[in-house]
C-alpha positions as CSV (number, residue, x, y, z in Angstrom):
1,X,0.0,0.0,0.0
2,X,1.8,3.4,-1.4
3,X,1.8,5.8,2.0
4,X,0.9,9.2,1.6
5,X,4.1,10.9,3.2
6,X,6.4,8.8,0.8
7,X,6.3,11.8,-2.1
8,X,9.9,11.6,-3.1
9,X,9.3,9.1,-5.9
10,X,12.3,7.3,-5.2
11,X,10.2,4.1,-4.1
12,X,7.6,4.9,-6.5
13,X,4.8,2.3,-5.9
14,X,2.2,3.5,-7.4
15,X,1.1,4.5,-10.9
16,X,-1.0,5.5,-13.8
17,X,-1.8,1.6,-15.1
18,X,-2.0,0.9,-18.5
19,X,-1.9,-2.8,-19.7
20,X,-0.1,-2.6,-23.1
21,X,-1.6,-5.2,-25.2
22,X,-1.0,-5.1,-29.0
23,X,-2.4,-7.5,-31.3
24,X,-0.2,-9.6,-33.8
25,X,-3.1,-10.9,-36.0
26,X,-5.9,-7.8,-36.2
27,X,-5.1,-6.1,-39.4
28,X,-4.8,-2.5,-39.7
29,X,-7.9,0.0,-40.7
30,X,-8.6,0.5,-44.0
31,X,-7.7,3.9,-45.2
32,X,-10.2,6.4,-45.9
33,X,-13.1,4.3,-43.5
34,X,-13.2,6.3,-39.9
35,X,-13.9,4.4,-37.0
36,X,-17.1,3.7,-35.3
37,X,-18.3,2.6,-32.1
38,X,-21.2,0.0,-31.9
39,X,-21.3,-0.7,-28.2
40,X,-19.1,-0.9,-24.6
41,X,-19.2,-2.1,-21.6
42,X,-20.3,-2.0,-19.2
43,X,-22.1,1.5,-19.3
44,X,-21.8,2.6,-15.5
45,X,-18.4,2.2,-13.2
46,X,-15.9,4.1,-10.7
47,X,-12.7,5.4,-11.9
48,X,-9.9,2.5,-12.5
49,X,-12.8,0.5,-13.9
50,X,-12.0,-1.3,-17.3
51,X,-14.5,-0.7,-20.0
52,X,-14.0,-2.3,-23.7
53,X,-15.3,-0.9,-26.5
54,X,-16.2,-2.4,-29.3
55,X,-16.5,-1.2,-33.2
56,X,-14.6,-0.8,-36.4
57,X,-11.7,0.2,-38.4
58,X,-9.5,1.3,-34.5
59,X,-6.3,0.6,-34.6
60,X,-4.1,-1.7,-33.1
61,X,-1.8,0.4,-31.9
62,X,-2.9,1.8,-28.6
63,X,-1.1,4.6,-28.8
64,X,-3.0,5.6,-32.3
65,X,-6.2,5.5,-30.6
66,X,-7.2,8.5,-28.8
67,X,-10.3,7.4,-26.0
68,X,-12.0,10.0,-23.7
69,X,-15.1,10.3,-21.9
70,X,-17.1,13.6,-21.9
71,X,-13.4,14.8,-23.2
72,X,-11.2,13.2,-20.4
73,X,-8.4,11.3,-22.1
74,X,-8.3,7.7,-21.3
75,X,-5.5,5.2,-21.2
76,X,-5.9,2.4,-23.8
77,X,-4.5,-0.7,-22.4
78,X,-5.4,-3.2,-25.2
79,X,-6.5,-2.4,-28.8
80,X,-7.3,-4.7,-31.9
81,X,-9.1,-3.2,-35.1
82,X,-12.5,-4.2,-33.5
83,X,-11.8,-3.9,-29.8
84,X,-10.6,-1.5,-27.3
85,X,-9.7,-2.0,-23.7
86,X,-9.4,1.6,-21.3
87,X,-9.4,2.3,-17.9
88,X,-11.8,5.3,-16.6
89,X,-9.8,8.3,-16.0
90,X,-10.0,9.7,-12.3
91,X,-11.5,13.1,-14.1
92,X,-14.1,11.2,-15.8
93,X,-17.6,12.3,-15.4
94,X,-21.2,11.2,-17.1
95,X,-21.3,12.0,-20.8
96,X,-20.4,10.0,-24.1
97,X,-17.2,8.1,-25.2
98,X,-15.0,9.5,-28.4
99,X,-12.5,7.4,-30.0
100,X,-10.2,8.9,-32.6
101,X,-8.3,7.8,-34.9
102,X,-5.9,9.6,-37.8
103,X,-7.9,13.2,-36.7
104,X,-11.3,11.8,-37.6
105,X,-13.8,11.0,-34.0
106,X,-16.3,8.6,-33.6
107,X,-19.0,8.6,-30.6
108,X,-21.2,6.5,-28.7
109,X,-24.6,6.8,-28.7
110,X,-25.3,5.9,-25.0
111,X,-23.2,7.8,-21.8
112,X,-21.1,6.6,-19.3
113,X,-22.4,6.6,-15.6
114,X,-19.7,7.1,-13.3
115,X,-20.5,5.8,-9.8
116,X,-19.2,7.4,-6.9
117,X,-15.8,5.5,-5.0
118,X,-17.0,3.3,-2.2
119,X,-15.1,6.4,-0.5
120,X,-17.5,9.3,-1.0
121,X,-18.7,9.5,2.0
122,X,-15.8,9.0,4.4
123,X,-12.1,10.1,4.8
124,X,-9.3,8.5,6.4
125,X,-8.6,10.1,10.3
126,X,-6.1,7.7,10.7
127,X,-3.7,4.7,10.0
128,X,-2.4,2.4,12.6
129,X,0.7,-0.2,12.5
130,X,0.5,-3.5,14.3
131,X,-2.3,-1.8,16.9
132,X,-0.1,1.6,17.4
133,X,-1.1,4.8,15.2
134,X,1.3,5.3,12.5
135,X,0.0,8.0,10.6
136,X,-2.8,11.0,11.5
137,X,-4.6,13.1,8.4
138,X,-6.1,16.5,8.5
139,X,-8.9,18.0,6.1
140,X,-10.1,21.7,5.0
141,X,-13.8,22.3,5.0
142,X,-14.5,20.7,1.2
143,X,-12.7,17.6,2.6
144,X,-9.3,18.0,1.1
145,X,-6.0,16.9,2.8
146,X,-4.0,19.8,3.8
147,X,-2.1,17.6,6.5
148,X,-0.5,14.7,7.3
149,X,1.6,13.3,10.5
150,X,3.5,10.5,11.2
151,X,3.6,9.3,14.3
152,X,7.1,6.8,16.3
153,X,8.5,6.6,18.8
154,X,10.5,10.0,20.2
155,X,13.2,10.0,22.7
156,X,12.0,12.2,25.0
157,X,15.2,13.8,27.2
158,X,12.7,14.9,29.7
159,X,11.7,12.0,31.1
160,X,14.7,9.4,29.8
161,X,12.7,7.7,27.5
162,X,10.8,6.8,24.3
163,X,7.5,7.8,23.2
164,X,4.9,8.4,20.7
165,X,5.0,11.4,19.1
166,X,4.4,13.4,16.0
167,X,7.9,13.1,14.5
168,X,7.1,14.2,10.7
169,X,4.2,16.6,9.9
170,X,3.5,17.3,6.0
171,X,1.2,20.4,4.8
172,X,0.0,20.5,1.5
173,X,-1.0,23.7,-1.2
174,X,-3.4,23.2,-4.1
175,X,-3.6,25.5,-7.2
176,X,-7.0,26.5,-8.2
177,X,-7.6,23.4,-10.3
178,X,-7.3,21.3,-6.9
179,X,-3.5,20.0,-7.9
180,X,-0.7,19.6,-5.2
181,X,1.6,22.3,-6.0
182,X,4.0,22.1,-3.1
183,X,4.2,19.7,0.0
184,X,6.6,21.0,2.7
185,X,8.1,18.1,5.5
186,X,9.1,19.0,8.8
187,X,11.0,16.8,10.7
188,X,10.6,16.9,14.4
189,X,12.3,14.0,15.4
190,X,16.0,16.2,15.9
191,X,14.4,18.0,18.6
192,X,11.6,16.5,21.0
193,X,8.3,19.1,21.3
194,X,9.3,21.4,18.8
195,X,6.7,22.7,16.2
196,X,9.7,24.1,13.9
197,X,12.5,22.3,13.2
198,X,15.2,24.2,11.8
199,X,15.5,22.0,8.4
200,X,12.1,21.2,6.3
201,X,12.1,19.7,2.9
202,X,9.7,21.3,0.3
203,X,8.4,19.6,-2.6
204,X,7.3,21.6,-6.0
205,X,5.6,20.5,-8.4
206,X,4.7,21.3,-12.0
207,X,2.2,20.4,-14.3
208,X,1.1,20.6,-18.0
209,X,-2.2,19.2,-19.7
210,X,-3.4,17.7,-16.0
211,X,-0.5,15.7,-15.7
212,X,2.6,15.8,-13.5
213,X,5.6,16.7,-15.1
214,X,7.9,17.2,-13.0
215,X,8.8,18.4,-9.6
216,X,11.8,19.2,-7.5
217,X,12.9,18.7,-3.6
218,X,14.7,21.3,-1.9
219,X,15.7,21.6,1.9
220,X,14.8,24.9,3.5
221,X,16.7,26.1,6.4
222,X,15.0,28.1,8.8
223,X,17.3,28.2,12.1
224,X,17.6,31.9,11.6
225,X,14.0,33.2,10.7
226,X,15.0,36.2,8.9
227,X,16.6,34.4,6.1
228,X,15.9,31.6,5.5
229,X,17.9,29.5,3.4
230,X,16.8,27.2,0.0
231,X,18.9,24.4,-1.3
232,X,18.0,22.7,-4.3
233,X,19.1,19.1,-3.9
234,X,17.1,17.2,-7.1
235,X,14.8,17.2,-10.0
236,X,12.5,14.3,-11.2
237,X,11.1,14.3,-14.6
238,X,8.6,12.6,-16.0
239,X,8.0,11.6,-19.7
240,X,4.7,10.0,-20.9
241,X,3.5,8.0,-24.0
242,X,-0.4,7.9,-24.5
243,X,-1.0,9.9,-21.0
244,X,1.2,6.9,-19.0
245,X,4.6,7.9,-17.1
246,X,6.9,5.9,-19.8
247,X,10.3,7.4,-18.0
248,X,11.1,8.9,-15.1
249,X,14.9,10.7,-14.5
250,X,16.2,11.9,-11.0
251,X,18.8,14.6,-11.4
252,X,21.1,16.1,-8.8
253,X,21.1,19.3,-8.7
254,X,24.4,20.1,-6.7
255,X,26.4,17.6,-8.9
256,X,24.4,18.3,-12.0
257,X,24.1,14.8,-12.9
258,X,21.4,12.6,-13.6
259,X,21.8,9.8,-11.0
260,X,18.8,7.4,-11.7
261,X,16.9,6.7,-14.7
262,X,13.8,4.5,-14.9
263,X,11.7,3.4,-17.6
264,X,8.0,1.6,-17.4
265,X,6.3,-1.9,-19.0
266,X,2.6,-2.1,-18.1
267,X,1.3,-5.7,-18.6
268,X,-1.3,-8.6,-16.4
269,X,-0.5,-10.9,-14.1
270,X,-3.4,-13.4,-14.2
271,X,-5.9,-10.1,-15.1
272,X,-4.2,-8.0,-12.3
273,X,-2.0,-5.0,-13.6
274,X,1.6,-5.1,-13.6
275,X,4.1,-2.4,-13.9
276,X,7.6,-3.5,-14.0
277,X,10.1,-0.8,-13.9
278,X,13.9,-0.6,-15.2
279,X,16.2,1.0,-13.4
280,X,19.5,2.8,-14.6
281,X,21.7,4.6,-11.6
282,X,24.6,6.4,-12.2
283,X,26.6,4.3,-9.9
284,X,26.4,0.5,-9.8
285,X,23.9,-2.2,-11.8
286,X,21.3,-1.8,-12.9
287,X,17.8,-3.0,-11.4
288,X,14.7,-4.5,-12.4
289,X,11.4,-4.0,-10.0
290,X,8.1,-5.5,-10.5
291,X,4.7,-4.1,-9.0
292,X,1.6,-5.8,-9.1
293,X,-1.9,-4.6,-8.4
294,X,-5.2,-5.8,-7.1
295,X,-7.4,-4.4,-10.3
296,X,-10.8,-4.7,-8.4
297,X,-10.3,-3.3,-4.6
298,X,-9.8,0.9,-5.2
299,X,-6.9,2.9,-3.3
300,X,-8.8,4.9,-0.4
301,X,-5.3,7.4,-0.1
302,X,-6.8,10.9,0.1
303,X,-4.0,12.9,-2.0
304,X,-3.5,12.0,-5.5
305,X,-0.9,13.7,-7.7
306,X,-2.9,13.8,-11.1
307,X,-0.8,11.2,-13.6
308,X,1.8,11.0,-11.8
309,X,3.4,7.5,-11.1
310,X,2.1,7.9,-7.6
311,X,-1.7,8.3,-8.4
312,X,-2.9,4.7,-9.0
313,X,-6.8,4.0,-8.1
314,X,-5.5,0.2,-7.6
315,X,-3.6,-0.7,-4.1
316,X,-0.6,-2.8,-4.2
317,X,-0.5,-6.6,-4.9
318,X,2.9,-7.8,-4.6
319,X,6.8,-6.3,-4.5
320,X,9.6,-8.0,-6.7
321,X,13.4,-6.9,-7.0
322,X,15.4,-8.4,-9.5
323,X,12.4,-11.3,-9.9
324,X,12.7,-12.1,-6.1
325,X,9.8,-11.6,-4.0
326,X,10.0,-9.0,-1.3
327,X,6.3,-8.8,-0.2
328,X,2.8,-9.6,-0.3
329,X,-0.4,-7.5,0.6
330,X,-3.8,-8.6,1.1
331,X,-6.9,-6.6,2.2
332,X,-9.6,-7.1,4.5
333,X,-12.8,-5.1,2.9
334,X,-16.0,-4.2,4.6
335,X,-19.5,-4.8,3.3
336,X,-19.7,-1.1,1.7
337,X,-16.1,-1.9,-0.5
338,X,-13.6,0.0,2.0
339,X,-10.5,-1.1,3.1
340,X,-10.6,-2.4,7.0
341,X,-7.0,-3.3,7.1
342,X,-4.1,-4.7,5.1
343,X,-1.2,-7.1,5.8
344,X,2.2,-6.7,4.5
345,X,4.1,-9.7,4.5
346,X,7.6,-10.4,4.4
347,X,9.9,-13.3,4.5
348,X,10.4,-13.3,8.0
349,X,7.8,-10.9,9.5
350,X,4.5,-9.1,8.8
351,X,2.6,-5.7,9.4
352,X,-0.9,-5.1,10.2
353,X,-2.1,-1.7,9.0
354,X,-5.6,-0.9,9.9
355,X,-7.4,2.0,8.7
356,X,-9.5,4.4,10.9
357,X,-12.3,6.8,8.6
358,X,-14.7,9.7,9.5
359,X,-17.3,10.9,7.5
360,X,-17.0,13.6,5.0
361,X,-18.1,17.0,5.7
């Protein structure tokens, strides 16, 4: 399960799906015949669900096809001349579907229903590991996250010893389109009680078309309040093919040197989505990582970067590095679809997380 305070990127676990397809015996449309759509299915769904639509003269190259509903770009994730498989954009709302292919659109003649998340009427308060509260979330007054804090244990110098405490505490900013334009980290755990710790790191990000496309992490040192000082320490950028993250590069800024590149394959594992990532790093081997997803139980994180690698409506499956396992998740889902809790398990241990909701304002 991605965790909302892990914004870096650098363990990036969750993404965009697409399940790249491409058939080897559909032929290709016949020039000068547009495309039409006959049917798809099925007509109602939350976003992440997959719909196919059906018709004629697509193409078999995803990437050729161009699928939106009521003019929200959708990922294609399989596509035949006759068939097209896409996954319902997180923007999507009621209206028809629109394929098109070489400039010329074709449109369904019934609308897609999108259904409300099983999450639409609650919010995550909270997020306990093993039985102890790991992480805490705060909300404005439309129910967006503008907070969240991680609670561990604190020496506390006191009284001699450990305890539970706030040790990270995250606060978000939004542009006017609703997008996460900067996330700033304070780290309390240097000094025990204290609401401003001298170092914060600061997240900015950037986007073009509704999708991420880059962002940068700075620290920000604030020990002397009347000038405050900003070092830029690295730059991720994100390149997409058919509205999917395709590469990602992590450049550092002091040494002006890209020190991690990372490119994406979307495929199934037995109908669940896989995205297996290959990593490049300026130093060392390089180093494959595999990510699989539940496709039918939906991600109840509150902040979601818009097409970023992060913003996945699935919640993770399975972890593999180099082709060995790492770990396994499975859910436990109440009657109305949420999450209850989730198990993480290793090798040698596992981790209970259990989530805590309140209703929506």
């Amino acid at each position: 399960m991605k965790k909302i305070f892990m914004l870096s990127f650098v363990a990036l676990m969750s993404f965009s799906l697409q399940f790249c397809k491409k058939s080897k015996i559909d032929p290709t449309p016949v020039p000068g015949i547009t495309a039409s759509i006959t049917d798809f299915n099925p007509k109602t769904g939350i976003v992440g669900t997959i719909v196919t639509i059906t018709g004629t003269n697509f193409s078999s190259t995803a990437a050729n096809d161009i699928v939106k509903f009521n003019g929200v770009i959708a990922i294609v994730t399989s596509a035949s001349v006759t068939q097209l498989v896409v996954t319902v954009p997180s923007a999507a709302s009621n209206g028809k579907i629109t394929v098109t292919v070489n400039s010329a659109t074709a449109t369904s003649q019934a609308d897609f229903t999108r259904v409300p998340s099983t999450y639409v009427n609650s919010r995550i308060k909270e997020l306990h590991k093993n039985g102890l509260e790991n992480m805490r979330f705060v909300y404005d007054n439309t129910n967006r996250l503008i907070q969240s804090k991680i609670i561990g244990l604190q020496f506390n110098p006191n009284i001699g010893q450990d305890v539970y405490a706030v040790t990270h505490f995250t606060d978000y900013i939004y542009d006017a389109n609703g997008k996460v334009i900067k996330a700033s980290t304070t780290d309390r755990a240097a000094k025990f009680g204290d609401p401003d710790s001298d170092l914060k790191s600061v997240e900015d990000y950037t986007y073009s078309n509704g999708l991420l496309q880059s962002f940068t992490s700075s620290t920000l040192d604030v020990s002397n309040p009347a000038n405050p000082v900003t070092t830029l320490n690295s730059s991720y950028t994100l390149n997409y093919q058919n509205a999917q993250v395709s590469q990602s590069i992590i450049k550092n800024e002091k040494q002006n040197k890209v020190t991690l590149t990372t490119s994406y394959l979307y495929t199934t594992v037995n109908g669940d989505p896989q995205v297996s990532t290959h990593n490049i790093p300026d130093i060392g081997s390089a180093y494959d990582s595999n990510y699989i997803y539940y496709a039918n139980i939906n991600d109840p994180d509150p902040l979601i970067l818009p097409g970023s690698p992060n913003n996945s409506v699935f919640v993770l499956k399975a972890f593999q590095f180099n082709g060995d396992p790492i770990y396994t998740i499975t859910y436990v889902i109440d009657s109305d679809g949420k999450i209850v809790s989730y198990s993480q398990v290793y090798s040698d241990h596992t981790d209970v997380y259990t989530y805590i909701y309140e209703p929506k304002i």
